[in-house]
C-alpha positions in Angstrom: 27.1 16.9 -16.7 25.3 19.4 -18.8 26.6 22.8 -19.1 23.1 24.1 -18.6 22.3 21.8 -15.4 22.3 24.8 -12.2 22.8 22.3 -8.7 22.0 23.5 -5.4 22.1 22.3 -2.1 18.0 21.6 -1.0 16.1 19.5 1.7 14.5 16.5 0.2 12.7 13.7 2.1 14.8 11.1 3.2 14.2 7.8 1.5 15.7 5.9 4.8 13.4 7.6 7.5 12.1 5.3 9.3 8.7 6.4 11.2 8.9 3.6 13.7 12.4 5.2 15.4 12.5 8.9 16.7 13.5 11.3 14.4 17.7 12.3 15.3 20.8 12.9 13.8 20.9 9.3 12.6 17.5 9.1 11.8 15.9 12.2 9.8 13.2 13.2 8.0 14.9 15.1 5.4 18.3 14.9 4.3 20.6 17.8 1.9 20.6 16.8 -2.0 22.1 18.3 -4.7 19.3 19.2 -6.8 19.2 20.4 -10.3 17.3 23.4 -10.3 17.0 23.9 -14.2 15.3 20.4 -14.1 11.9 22.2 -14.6 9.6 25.2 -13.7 8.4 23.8 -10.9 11.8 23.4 -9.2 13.0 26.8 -10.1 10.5 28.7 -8.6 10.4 26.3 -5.7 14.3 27.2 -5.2 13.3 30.9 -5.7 11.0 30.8 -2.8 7.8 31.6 -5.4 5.9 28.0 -4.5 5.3 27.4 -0.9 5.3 23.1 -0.4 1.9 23.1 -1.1 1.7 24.6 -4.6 4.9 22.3 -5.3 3.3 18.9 -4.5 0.2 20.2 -6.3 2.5 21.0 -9.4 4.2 17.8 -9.2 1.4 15.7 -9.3 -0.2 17.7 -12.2 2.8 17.0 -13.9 2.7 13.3 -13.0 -0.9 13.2 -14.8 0.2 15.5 -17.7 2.6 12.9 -18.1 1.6 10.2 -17.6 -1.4 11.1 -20.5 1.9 11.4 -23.0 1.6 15.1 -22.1 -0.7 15.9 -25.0 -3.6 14.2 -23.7 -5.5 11.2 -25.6 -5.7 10.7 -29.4 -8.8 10.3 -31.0 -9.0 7.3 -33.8 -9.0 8.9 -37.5 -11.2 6.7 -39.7 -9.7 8.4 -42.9 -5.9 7.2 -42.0 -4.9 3.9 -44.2 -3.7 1.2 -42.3 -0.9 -0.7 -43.8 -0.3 -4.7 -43.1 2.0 -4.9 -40.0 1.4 -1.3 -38.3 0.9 -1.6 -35.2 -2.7 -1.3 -33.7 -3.0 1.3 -31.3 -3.6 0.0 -27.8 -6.1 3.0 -26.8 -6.1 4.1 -23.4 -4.1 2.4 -20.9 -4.8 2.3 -17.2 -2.6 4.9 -15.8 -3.8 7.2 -18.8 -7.7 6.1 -17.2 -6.7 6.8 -13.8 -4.6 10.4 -14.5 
């Protein structure tokens, strides 16, 4: 483990829950996780009490998207770059990258 990594205890959803059963002792909706707060922004000032659940599912999915574009957003094709036999030819924008 990394000397930097911070773990605490928090509530995450439980990836057993099963709707069609009442929710019990054997059967909940959210279960205690070691989580790594240091992980990213988002989860540090979700531990500090700064992001109510809201804000932190909207964070995380902007982060999906951000990611999912390669984090920089898309490339543009230069015209002026010299392609070499064998490069590889850039596969422009995939799906995922369409539907972030």
């Amino acid at each position: 483990m990394s000397t930097q990594a911070r773990l605490r205890p928090a509530p995450v959803p439980n990836p057993f829950y099963s709707p069609a059963h009442r929710e019990d002792a054997s059967n909940p909706r959210t279960i205690a996780a070691a989580v790594n707060v240091r992980e990213s922004a988002i989860t540090t000032l979700a531990v500090r009490g700064a992001l109510d659940a809201a804000q932190v599912a909207a964070a995380e999915r902007f982060r999906a998207l951000w990611e999912a574009m390669g984090g920089a957003g898309v490339s543009s094709i230069d015209p002026g770059r010299i392609v070499v036999d064998g490069g590889k030819v850039p596969d422009g924008i995939s799906q995922r990258q369409i539907a972030a």
